[in-house]
N, C-alpha and C positions, 0 to 999 in steps of 0.2 A: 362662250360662258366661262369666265373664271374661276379659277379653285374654291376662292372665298363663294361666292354666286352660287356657287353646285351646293356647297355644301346647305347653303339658305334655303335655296328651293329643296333641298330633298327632305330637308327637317322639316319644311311646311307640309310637303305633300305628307307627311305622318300625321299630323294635325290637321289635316281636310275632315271637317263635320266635325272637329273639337273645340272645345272652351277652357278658356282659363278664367279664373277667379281671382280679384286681387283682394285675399283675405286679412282687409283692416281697413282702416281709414283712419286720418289724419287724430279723432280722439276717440279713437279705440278705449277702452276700459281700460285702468290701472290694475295690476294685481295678480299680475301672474297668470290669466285665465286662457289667454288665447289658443297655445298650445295643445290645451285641454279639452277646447271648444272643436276647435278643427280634428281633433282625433274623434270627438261625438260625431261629429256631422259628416264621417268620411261617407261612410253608406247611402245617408240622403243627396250627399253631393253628386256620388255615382248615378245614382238613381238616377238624377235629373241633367245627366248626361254633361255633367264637369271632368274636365279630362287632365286637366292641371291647374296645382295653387302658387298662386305668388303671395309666398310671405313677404312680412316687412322684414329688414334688416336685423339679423336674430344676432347680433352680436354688443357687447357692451357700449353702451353711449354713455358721452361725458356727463349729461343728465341723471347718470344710474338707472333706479326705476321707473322714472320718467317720461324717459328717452325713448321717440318714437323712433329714433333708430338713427336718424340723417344726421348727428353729432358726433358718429364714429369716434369712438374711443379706440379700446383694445380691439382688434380683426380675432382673435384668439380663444377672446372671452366670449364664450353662447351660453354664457349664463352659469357660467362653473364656478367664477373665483369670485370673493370679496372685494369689488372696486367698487367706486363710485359710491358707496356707502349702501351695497346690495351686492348681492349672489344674482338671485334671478335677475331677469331684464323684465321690462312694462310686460315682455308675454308669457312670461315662464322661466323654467330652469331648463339645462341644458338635458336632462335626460326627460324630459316633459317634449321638445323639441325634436331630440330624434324617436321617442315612441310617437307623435303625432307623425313626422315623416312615417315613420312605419307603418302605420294602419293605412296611410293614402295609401303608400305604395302598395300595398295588398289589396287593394281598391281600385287597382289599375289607375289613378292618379297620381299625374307626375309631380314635380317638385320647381319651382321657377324661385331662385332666391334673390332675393334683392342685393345689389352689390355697391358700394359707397368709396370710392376710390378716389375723386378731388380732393376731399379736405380731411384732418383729422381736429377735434375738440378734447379739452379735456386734460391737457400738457402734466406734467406730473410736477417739473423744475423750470425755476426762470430760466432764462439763456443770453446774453449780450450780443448784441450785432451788430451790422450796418446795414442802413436799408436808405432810402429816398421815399418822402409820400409823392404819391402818385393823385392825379385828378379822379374823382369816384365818379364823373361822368366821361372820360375818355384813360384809362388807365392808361394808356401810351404816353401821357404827357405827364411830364415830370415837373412839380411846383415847389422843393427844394433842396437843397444843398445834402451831401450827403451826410448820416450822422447814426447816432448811435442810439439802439432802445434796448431795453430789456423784455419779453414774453414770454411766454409757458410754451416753448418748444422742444423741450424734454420731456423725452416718451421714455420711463422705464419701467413701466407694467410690474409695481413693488408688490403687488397683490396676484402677480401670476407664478412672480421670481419665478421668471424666466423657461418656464412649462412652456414646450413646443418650438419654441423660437426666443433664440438671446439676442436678437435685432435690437437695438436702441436709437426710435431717431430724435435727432438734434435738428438746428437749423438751416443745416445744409442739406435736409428733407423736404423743403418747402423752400415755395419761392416769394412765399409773401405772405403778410398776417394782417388783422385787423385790430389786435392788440396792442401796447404798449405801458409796460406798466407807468401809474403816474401822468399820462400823457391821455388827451381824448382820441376817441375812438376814431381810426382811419386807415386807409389803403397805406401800408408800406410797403415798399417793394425791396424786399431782402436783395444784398449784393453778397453775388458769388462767383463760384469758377464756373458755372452752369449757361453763364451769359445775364450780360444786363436789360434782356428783354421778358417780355411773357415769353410763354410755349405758344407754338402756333395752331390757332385755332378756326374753325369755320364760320363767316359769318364777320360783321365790321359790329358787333353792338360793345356801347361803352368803349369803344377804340381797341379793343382788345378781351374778351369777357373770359379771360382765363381762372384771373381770383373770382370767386363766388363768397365764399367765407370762413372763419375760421383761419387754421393753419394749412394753404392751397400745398398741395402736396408735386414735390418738385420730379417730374416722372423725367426730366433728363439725366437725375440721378441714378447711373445704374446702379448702385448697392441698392437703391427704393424698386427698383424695376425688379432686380433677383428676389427681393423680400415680398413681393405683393407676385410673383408670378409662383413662390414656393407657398406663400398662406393660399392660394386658388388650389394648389393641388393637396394640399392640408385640407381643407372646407369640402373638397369634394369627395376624398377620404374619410371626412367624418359623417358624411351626410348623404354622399351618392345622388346630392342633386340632376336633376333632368334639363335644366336651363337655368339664365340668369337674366334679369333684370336690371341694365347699368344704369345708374341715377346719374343725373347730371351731365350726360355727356360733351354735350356743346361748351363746358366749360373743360374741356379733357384736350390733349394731344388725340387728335383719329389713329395717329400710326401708333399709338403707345397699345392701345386696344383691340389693333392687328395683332401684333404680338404676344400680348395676354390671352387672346380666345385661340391663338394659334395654338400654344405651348398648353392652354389648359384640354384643348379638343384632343393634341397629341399624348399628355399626361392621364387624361382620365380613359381613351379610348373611346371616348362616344363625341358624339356627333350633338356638343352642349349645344340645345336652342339658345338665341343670343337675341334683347329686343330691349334697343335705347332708349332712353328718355330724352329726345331733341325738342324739347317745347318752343316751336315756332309757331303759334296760332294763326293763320292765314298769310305762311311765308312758305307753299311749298318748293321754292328751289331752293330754300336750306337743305331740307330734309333732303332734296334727291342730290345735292351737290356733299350732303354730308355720306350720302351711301355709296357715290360713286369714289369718294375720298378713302373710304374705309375699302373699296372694293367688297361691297355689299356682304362685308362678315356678318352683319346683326340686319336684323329687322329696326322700325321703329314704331314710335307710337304714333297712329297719327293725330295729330295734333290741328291738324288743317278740317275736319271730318267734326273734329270736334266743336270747331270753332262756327264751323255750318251749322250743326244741333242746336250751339248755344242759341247762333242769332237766328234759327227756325225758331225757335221755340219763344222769343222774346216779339219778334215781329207777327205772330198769329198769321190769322189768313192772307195777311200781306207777300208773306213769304212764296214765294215761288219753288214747287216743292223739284220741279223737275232740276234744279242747279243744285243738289242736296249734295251731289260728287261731285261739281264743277270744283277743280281747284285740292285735292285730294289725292294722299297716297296710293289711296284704297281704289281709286280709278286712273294713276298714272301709273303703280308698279304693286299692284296687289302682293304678289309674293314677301315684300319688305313689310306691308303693313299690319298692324295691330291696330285691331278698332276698339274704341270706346267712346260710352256713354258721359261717362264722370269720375274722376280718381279723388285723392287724396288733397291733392293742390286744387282744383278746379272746385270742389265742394263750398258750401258756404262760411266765410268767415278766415280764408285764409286769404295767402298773398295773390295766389293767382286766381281769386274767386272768379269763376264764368260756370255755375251751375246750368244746366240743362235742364228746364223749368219743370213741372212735376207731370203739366199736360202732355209734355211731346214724349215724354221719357218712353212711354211704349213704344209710340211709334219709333223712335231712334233704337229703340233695340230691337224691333222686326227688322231696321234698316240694318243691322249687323248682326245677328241671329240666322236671319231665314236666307239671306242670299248668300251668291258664291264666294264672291271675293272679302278676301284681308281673314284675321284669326284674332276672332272677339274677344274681349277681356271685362266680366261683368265687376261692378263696382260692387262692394260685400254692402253698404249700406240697401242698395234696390233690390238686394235678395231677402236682407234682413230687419232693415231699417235702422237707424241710428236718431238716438238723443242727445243733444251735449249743451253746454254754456259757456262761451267764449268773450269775447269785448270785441265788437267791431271796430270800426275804422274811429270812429271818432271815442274809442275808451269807455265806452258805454257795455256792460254785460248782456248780450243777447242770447235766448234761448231758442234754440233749433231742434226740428220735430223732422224726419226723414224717413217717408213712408216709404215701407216696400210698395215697389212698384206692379202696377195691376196686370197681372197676366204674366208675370216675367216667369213663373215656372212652367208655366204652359207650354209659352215659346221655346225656354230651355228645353223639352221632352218632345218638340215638334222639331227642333234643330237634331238632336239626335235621334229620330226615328224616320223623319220625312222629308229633309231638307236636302234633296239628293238630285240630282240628274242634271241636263239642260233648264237651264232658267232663259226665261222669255219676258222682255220687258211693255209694262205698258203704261207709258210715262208720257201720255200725250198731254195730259191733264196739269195747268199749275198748280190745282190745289188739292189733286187725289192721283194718288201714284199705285201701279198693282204690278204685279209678277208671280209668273208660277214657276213652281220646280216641279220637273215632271218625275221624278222620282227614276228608279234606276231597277235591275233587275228585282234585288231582296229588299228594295223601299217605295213605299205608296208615295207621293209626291203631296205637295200644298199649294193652295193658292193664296195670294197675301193682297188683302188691299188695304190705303191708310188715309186718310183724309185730314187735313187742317182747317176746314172748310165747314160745308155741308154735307149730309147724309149722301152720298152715291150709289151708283148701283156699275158695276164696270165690268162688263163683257169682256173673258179674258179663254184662249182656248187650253185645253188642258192634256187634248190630246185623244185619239181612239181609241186607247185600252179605258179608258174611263168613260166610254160610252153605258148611259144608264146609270150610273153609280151617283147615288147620293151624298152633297158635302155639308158639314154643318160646323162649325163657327166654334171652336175647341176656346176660344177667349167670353164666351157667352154673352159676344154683344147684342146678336142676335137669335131670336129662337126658328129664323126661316131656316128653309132647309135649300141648296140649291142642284138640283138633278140636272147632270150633264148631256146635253142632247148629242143626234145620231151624226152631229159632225164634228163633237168631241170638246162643242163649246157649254161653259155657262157666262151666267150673270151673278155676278158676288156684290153682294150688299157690303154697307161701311157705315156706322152710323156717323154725325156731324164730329169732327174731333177726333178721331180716334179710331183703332185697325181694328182688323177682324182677320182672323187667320183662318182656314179651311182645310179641311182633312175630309178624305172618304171614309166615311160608315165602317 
């Protein structure tokens, strides 16, 4: 096991029986509330066995108030100075931010920050260059001559003058833009001394998928490498985060990101939990080809896990429930995995919309809730629910309703109280899946059954010491009661569609 690898598993095994929380989604409220919101809910969140938040990107976007974050402006600005024509950001102001860290942190809730490191938005001055456009379905391939544009690749933060860091980038910070003034919008590829290629990245998509958008931030730059490895240990100085959240990765250098969590884990002294964003929906040897690239410094999302949910949930009883980890992080290298139901991109009405239909969503979070492997990450809309109005694909406004999801605080208070021991599978079934946790010395155990199907009934054993003890259905699917016989077995009911989870009296 390698440096990087030790360090991953041992931050997991700290988070064995814990959750994180990704507290937003893609239309969060305007208005400065969030920050305020999660310092109310630390207690409730405790309660129900959250053990860290991942905010959204708390620093200034080129949007101003807007900005759900992913347009990185200033790294600098959490909401202190007058840019973008606001002080606060979409969730607050900067001392709104570190008193909600505060309260979690007193709450035994850690801190996961979201970090934005490919692209910057928002330029303050034009700039002149040379560049080449590039094909915007194979970036590798060059369509012509070289020449000259003008774009907003001057960064000089006139609203911070120069608070924290006199860094100013220009466009020898970036390797490529999507602007030009005067000119339509397209892939150019800036010429510099950095080399006339992308950065090398994982994966052949789009011939290269280094640009994503915006102004791509040029990480062979080392004056850009000293500035974004001195703002990491600035951010964690101001904030004493617990882990980070890299967005975007797969459009990132991997070795640029060895060396950022390297220098930032040796800068802050702790051992920052680290969990990518590589969205490859049913492409798992990206992901393991990308962790073995990184020598497993971060976790990921899995993204393969999800892509199982989605099309569970679209194909009904068709679905074969026993392949649910065929093809999956979460069942080729647990320790690296982060599981989820739904985020922010996969929700309805964005680019990468693959929502996980409203039916399965229980069952999809007993499947990451109650068992051992991967370290679950609940979606804030299924704890809270979310309303918004957007314009779908074809330019039309649709209005979206996002019910909390039925039972999810149950499961949350069953994960942190019973989800403990040997787990025993009983996956014979294609279309009712069950497992127990036998629970451990100072926790009672569960048993889980989930059906896409019909009602079952699925004999599952639970063990000796729960000889005679009665279990009853903590999600009130049912009001039966099921009493463990004298060889440690029962029979757990499931009604048609949907789980039932089990706890002793």
């Amino acid at each position: 096991m390698n440096f990087f690898h030790y360090l991953v598993v041992t931050k997991f095994q700290e988070f064995m029986n814990q959750t994180m929380i990704q507290y937003f989604h893609w239309y969060t409220e305007q208005g400065g509330k969030l920050w305020k919101h999660a310092q109310e809910e630390a207690q409730h969140l405790a309660e129900l066995g959250i053990t860290s938040v991942w905010f959204p990107p708390a620093y200034k976007g080129a949007s101003g108030g807007y900005s759900i974050g992913y347009d990185s402006y200033d790294l600098f600005d959490l909401g202190e100075f007058d840019q973008k024509g606001t002080v606060a950001t979409k969730y607050g102001t900067k001392d709104e931010y570190l008193a909600a860290i505060k309260t979690l942190k007193e709450h035994n809730i850690q801190i996961i920050v979201d970090i934005v490191l490919n692209h910057k938005g928002g330029g303050d001055e034009l700039e002149t260059f040379p560049v080449v456009k590039v094909d915007e379905n194979d970036r590798d391939k060059i369509i012509s001559d070289e020449f000259e544009i003008q774009s907003y690749t001057k960064f000089t933060f006139p609203g911070r003058n120069k608070k924290y860091s006199d860094f100013e980038w220009n466009f020898t910070c970036f390797s490529g833009v999507d602007y030009a003034e005067g000119m339509d919008t397209h892939i150019y590829k800036i010429k510099s001394e950095y080399g006339d290629t992308w950065e090398e990245v994982i994966g052949d998509e789009k011939g290269n998928y280094d640009y994503l958008m915006f102004n791509d931030i040029e990480h062979r730059n080392p004056h850009v490498r000293e500035e974004l490895n001195y703002w990491a240990k600035w951010y964690f100085e101001q904030t004493d985060f617990d882990g980070v959240r890299l967005d975007a990765v797969k459009h990132i250098s991997y070795d640029f990101y060895k060396e950022w969590l390297t220098l930032l884990r040796s800068n802050s002294g702790k051992n920052i939990f680290a969990v990518g964003e590589y969205w490859a929906p049913g492409r798992l040897p990206l992901l393991r080809k990308y962790i073995a690239a990184t020598e497993g410094c971060m976790s990921l999302f899995d993204s393969s896990l999800h892509h199982n949910f989605h099309n569970a949930s679209n194909e009904g009883n068709a679905y074969d429930l026993r392949r649910i980890f065929d093809e999956t992080l979460t069942k080729e290298d647990p320790l690296h995995s982060v599981t989820l139901v739904d985020n922010h991109d996969t929700q309805p009405l964005q680019d990468l919309e693959a929502p996980v239909e409203a039916w399965f969503k229980p069952l999809a979070y007993a499947l990451i809730l109650l068992r051992q492997d991967g370290y679950p990450c609940v979606f804030y809309p299924d704890l809270y629910g979310a309303h918004y109005v957007d314009k779908d694909k074809e330019g039309n406004d649709q209005e979206i309703f996002l019910d909390k999801v039925d039972g999810i605080e149950e499961m949350l208070k069953v994960r942190k109280d019973h989800a403990y021991g040997e787990q025993s599978d009983y996956f014979e079934d294609a279309n009712c899946l069950g497992w127990v946790r036998e629970g451990d010395d100072e926790h009672s155990g569960c048993a889980v059954v989930l059906s896409n199907k019909d009602a079952y009934e699925k004999p599952m054993e639970m063990g000796e010491r729960y000889i005679g003890q009665t279990f009853y259905d903590v999600l009130g699917r049912t009001e039966d009661k099921v009493t463990i016989d004298e060889n440690g077995w029962g029979t757990f009911p499931v009604p048609a569609g949907n789980v039932s989870v089990w706890i002793a009296e």
